[in-house]
Each structure stands twice: as structure tokens, then as C-alpha cells.
Backbone as numpy.savetxt, mean C-alpha at the origin, in Angstrom:
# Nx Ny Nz CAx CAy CAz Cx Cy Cz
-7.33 4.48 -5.00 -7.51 3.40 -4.05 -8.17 2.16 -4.67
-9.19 2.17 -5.43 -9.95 1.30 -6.28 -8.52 0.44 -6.48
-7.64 0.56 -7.62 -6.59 0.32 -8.07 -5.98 -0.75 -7.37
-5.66 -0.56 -5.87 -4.78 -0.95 -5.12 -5.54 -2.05 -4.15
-6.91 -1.79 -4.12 -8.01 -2.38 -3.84 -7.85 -3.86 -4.60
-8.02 -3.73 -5.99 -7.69 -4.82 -6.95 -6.42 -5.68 -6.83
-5.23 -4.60 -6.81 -4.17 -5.38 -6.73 -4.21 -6.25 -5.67
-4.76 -5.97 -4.22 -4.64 -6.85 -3.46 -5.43 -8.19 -3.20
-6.77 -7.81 -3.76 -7.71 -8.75 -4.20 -6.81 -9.91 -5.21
-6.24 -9.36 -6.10 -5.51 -10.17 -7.39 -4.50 -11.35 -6.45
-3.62 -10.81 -5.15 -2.75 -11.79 -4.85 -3.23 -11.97 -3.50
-4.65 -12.12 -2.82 -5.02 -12.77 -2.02 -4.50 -14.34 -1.84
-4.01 -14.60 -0.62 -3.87 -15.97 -0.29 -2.09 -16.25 -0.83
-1.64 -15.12 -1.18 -0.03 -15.31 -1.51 0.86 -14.64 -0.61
1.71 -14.45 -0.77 2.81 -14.02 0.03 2.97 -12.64 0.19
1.61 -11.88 -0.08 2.06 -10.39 -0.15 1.16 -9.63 0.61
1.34 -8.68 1.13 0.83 -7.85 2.11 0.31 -6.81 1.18
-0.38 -5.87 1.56 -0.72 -4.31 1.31 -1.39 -3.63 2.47
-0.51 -2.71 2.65 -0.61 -2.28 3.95 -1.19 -0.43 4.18
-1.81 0.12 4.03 -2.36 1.71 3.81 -1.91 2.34 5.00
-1.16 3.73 5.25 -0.61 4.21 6.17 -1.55 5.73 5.96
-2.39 6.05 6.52 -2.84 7.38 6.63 -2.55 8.21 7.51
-2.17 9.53 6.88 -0.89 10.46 7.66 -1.75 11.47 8.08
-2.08 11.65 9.37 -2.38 13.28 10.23 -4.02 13.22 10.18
-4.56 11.93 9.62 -5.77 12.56 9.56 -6.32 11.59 11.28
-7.99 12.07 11.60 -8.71 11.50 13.05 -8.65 9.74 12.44
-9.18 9.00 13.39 -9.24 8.06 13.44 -10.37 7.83 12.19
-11.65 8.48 12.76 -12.84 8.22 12.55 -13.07 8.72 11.23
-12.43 9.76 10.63 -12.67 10.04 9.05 -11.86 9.14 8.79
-10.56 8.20 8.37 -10.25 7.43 8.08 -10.74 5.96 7.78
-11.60 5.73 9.27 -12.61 4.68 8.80 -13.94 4.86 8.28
-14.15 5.87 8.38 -15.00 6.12 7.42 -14.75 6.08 5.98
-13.50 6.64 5.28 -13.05 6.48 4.25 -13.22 5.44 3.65
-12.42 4.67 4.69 -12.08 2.69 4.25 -13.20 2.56 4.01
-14.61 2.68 4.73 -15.69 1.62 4.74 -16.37 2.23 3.99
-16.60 2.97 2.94 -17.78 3.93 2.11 -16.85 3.46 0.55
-15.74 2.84 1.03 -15.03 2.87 -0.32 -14.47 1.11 -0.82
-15.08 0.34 0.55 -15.28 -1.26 0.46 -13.39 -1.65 0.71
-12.44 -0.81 1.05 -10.92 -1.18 0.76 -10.89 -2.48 1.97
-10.42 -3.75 2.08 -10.50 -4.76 2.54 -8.81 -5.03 3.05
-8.06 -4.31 2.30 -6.53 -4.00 2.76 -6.67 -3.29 4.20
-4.98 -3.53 4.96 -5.24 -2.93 6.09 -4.89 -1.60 6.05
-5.27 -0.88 7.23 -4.99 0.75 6.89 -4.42 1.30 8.90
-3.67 1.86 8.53 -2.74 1.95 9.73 -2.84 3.64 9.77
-2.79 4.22 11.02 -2.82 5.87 11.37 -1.29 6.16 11.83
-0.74 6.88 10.66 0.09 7.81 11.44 -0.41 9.04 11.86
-1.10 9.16 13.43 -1.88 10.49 13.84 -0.73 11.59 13.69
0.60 11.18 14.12 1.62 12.50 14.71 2.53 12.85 13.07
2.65 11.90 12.15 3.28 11.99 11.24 4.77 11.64 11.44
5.12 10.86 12.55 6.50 10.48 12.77 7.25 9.55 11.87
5.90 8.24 11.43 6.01 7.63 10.51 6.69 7.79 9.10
5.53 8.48 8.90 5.85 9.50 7.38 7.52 10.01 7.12
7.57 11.00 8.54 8.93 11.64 8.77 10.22 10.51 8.83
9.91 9.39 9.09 11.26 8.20 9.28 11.27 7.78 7.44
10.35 7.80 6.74 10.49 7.21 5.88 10.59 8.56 4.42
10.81 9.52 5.40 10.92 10.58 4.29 10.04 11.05 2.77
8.79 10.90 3.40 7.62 10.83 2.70 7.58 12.30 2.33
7.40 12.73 1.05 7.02 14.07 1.15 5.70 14.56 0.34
5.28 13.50 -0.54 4.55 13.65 -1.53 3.17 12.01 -1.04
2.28 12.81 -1.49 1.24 11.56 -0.94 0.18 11.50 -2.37
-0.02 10.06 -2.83 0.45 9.24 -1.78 2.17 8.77 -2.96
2.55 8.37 -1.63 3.96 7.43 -2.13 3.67 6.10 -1.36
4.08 5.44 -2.32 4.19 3.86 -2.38 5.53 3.51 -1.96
5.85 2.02 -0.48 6.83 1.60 -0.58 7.11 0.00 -0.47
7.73 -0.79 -1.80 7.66 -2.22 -1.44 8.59 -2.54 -0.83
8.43 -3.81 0.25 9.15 -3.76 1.30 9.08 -5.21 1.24
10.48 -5.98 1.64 10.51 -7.37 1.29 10.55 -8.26 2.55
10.70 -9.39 2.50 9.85 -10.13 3.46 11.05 -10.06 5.02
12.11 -9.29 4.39 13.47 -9.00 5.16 13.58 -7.73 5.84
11.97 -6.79 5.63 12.08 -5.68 6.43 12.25 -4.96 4.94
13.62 -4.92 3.88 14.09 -3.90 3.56 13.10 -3.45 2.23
13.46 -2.27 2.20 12.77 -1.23 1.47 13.31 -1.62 -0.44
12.60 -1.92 -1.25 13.20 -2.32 -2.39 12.40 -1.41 -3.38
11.44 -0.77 -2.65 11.44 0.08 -4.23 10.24 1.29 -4.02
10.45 2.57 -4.68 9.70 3.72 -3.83 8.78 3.89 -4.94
7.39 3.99 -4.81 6.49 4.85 -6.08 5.88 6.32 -5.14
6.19 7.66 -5.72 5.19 8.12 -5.36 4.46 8.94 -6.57
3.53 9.64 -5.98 2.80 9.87 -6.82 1.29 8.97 -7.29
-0.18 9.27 -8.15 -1.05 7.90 -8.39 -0.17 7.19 -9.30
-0.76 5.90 -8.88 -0.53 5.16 -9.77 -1.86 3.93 -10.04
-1.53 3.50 -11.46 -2.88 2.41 -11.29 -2.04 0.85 -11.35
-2.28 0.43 -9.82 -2.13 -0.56 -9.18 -1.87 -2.24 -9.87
-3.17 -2.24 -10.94 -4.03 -2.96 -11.28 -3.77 -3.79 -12.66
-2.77 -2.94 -13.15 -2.48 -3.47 -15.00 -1.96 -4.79 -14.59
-1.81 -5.12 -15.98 -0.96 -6.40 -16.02 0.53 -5.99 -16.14
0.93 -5.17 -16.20 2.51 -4.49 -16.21 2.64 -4.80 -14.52
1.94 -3.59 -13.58 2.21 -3.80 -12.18 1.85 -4.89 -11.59
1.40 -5.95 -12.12 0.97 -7.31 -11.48 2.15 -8.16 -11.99
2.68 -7.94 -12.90 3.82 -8.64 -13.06 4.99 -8.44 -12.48
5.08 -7.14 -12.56 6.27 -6.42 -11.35 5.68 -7.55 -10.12
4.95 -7.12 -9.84 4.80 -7.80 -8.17 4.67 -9.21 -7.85
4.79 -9.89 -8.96 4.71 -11.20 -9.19 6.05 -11.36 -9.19
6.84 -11.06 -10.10 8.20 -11.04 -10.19 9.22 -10.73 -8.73
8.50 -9.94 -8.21 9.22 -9.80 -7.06 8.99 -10.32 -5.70
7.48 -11.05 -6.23 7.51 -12.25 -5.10 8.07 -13.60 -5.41
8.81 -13.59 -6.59 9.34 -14.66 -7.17 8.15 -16.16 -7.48
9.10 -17.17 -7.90 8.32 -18.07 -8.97 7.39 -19.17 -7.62
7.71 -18.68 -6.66 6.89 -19.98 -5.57 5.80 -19.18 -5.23
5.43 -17.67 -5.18 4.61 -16.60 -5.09 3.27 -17.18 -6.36
């Protein structure tokens, strides 16, 4: 989370979202999570896991970038570190050159 924490810090004030979907767990351990761990990204509850189930999640966490058109352009799952200059360029690149 640290990781992803950064990445979003990195493109504050641009065209990009980061959005945290937490699957099956209470409300209240979730925000607790967020707030003991400073994450400033938003964080959304799937309580029932229907979410998860539409997007065919099976492995957590999985990552999905999603373009400003709704559509789904690219799946990570598994950790990953957010934060390099490799994945900041990816995401630069794919917010294109006015990003």
C-alpha cells in the first residue's frame, strides 16, 4: 500500500484517479486500516463481494487501469511496487503527453 500511496501522491492534481476497493471485509476495520497507514487515496467496500465477482477478481490484490472511457485497459494482479520510475512512466504514458 505504501507503494501505491506514493504513486498517487506522485500524480496529484493530474488526470488520474486511484481508487482502493476492499473486498468482504466490516466497514470499521477497513478504516481503520486506511487511517493507521496515512493512505489519502480513496477506498471503496465491496461488503457482499459482487464487485469483485463482475470483475472476475480472483487473486488479491489485483490491480485494474481503467481509462477515462470507463474501459478496462490493463490488469495487474498480484504486489506490485507502484512507485519506480518504470511504473510512473507506464502511467504517464498512458495518461498521455497533456497528463
Amino acid at each position: 500500500m505504501p507503494s501505491l500511496e506514493n504513486l498517487h501522491q506522485h500524480f496529484n492534481g493530474k488526470s488520474f484517479v486511484l481508487l482502493a476497493v476492499d473486498v468482504a471485509e466490516k466497514k470499521d476495520v477497513v478504516w481503520e486500516f486506511v487511517s493507521n497507514r496515512g493512505l489519502s487515496f480513496k477506498t471503496l467496500l465491496d461488503e457482499d463481494g459482487q464487485v469483485s465477482g463482475r470483475y472476475g477478481v480472483r487473486s488479491h490484490p489485483t490491480k485494474f487501469l481503467i481509462d477515462t472511457e470507463g474501459n478496462v485497459i490493463g490488469i495487474a494482479r498480484g504486489y506490485s511496487e507502484w512507485d519506480t520510475d518504470e511504473m510512473k512512466s507506464l502511467v504517464q504514458f498512458l495518461l498521455g503527453p497533456k497528463s
